[in-house]
Structure formats: structure tokens, C-alpha cells
C-alpha positions as CSV (number, residue, x, y, z in Angstrom):
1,X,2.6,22.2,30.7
2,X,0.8,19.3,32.4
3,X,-1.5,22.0,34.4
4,X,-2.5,23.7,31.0
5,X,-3.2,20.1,29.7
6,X,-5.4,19.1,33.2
7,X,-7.2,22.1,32.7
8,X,-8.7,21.9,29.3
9,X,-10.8,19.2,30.3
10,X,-12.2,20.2,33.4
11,X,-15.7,19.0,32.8
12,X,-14.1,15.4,31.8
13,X,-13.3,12.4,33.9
14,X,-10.0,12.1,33.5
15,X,-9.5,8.7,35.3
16,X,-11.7,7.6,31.8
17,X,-9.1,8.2,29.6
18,X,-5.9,6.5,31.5
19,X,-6.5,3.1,30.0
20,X,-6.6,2.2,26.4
21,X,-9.9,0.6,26.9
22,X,-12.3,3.5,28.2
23,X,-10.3,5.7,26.0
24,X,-11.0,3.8,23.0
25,X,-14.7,3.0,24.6
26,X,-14.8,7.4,24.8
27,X,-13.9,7.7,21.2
28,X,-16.5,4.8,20.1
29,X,-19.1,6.4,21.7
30,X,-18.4,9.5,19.6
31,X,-18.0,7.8,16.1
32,X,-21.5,6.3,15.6
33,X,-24.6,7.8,17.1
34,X,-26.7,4.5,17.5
35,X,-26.7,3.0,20.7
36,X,-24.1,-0.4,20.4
37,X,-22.0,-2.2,23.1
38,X,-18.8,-1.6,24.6
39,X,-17.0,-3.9,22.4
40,X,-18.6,-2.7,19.3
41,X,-18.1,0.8,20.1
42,X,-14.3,-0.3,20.9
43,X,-14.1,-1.9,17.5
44,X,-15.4,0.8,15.9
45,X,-12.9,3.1,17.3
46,X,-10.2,0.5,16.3
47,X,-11.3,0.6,12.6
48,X,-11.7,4.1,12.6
49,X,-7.4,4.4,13.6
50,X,-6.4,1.8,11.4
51,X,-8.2,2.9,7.9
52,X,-9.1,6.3,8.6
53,X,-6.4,8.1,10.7
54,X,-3.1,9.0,8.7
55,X,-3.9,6.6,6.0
56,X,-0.5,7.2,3.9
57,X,1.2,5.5,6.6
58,X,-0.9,2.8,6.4
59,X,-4.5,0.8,7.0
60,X,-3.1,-2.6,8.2
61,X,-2.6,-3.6,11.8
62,X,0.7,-4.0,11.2
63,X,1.4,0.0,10.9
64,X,-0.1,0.7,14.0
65,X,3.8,1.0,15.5
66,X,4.7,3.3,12.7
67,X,1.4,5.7,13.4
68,X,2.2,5.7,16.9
69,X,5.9,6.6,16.2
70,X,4.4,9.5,13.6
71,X,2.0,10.6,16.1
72,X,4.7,11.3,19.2
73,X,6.5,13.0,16.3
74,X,3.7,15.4,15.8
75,X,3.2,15.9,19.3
76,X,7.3,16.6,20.1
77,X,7.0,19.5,17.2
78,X,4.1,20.7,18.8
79,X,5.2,21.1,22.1
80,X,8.6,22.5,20.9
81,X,7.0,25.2,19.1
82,X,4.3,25.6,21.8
83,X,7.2,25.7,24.8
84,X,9.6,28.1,22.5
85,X,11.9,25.6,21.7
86,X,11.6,25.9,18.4
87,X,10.5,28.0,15.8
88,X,7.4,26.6,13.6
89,X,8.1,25.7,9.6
90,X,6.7,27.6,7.3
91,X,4.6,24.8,5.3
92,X,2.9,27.0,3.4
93,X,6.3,28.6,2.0
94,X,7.1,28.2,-2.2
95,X,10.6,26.8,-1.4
96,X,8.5,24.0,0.8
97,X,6.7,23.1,-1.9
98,X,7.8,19.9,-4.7
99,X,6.9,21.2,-8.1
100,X,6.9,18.9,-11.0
101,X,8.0,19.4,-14.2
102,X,6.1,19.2,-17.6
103,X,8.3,16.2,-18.8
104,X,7.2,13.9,-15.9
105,X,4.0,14.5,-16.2
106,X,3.3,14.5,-19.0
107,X,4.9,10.9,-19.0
108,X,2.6,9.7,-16.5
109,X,-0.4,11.0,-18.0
110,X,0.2,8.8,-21.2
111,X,1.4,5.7,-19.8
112,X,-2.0,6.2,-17.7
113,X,-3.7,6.7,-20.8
114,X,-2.9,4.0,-22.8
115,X,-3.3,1.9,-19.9
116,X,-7.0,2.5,-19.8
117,X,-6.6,2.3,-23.8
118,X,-5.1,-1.6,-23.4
119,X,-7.5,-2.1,-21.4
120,X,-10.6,-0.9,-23.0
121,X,-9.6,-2.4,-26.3
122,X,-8.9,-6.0,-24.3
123,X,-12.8,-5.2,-22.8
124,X,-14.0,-4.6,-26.2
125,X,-11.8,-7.4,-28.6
126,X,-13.3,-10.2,-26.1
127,X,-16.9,-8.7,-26.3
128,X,-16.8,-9.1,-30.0
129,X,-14.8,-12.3,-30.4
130,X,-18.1,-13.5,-28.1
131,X,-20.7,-12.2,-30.7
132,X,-18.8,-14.3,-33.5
133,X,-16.9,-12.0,-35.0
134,X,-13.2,-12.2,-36.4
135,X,-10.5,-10.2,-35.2
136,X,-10.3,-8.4,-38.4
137,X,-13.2,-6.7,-37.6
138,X,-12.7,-6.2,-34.0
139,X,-9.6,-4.0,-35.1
140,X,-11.5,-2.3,-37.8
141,X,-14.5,-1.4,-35.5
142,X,-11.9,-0.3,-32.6
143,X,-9.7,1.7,-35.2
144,X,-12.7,3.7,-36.1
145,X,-14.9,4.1,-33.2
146,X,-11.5,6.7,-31.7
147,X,-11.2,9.3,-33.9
148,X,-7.9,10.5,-32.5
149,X,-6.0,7.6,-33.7
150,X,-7.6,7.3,-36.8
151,X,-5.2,9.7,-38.1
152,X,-2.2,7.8,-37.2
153,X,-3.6,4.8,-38.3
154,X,-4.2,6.7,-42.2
155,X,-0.7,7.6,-41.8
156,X,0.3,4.1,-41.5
157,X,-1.7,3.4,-44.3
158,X,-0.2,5.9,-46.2
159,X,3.5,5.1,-45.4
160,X,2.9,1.2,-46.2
161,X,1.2,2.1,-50.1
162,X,4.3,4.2,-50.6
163,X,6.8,1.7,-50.1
């Protein structure tokens, strides 16, 4: 396995790549195409593994252990399947797959909603209360300017007069 590896890069100086620094100093010089220094192009290549490489592990410095424990995960899987050892899984597969149901959903798109509701009305109640008007109004001018809850609201209406 090591000879297949050796022999991939050929045209590449190995010895470059054996210490964190001029591997690091390789990858900055292939990030940004402006000419910077070594320690910028080092930093660069730093910034570039902590926000942009597996980012759902994390983009502190602090989860650069977990990355580097997710990335010799990768590589043992790879080299099993690549060596025989193992047979590859079938990502792509249905029963691989996390469906959701309706319910769930559904419940997450409304408390998203009326989030963004709360806080458009908060926006708009404290840009009125600023141009002197009373809080009557601000709930009269935000009951009418959404059409879908103006229904609800005449139902309200409706069910109060009754009583």
C-alpha cells in the first residue's frame, strides 16, 4: 500500500510534506493565488481546516482533535474497503436514508414561523410606538396589514359579541 501511495506523487517532493509546517505552507500556496508569505500562507491554510473543512464537527480550535479523530476514521474505511477488508456501505441505499414524518415537520415549520412573526411584530410595535402612536393602533395596523390572520382575528370578534 505504501508503494501505490509513493507513487502517485512522483513529480512531488515528498520530503515537503513530512512536517506540518511545509505541508501546511504546500496547501497555503494553493488556497489564495496572490503572492503572501510563509506565515500568511500557513495561516491561511489553518483558517481554511478550522471553518471550512468538516464544518459539522466544528470551526473552533478546540475541535481540531475531533476532526483529526473523524479524519483517520475516513481513512481506516477507505483503506479497508480499498485492501478487501471490508465491503463498502451502500450510502445511497433507501433503508440508509432518515425520513421524516409530516407531524414533525410540520411542527417545526410553525414554531419557525411564528418566530419570525414575534419577531416582525416586536420590529414593527417599536417602530410605531417611536412615531407617537398608541398601542391600539399598532395592533390594529398589524392585525390588518396580514390578511391571513385577519380571519382568525373576525372569528374572535365574532365569538366575543356572542357571548
Amino acid at each position: 500500500m505504501q508503494a501505490t501511495i509513493s507513487h502517485a506523487n512522483e513529480n512531488d517532493n515528498i520530503e515537503y510534506y513530512k512536517t506540518k509546517e511545509g505541508a501546511l505552507d504546500y496547501i497555503g500556496t494553493r488556497i489564495n493565488a496572490g503572492a503572501m508569505s510563509k506565515e500568511k500562507r500557513i495561516q491561511a491554510a489553518k483558517n481554511v481546516f478550522h471553518k471550512e473543512v468538516l464544518p459539522h464537527i466544528g470551526i473552533e480550535i478546540s475541535d481540531a482533535k475531533a476532526k483529526g479523530f473523524f479524519f483517520g476514521y475516513m481513512c481506516n474505511k477507505l483503506l479497508s474497503c480499498a485492501l478487501n477488508r471490508s465491503t463498502s456501505d451502500e450510502r445511497d441505499h433507501f433503508a440508509n436514508k432518515r425520513c421524516d414524518l409530516a407531524g414533525p415537520l410540520l411542527g417545526s415549520l410553525f414554531k419557525l414561523s411564528l418566530k419570525r412573526l414575534i419577531k416582525n411584530m416586536r420590529k414593527e410595535v417599536q417602530n410605531k410606538l417611536d412615531k407617537d402612536y398608541t398601542i391600539d393602533m399598532c395592533v390594529l395596523l398589524l392585525t390588518f396589514s396580514h390578511p391571513q390572520y385577519l380571519t382568525i382575528l373576525a372569528e374572535n370578534l365574532l365569538s366575543m359579541t356572542r357571548k
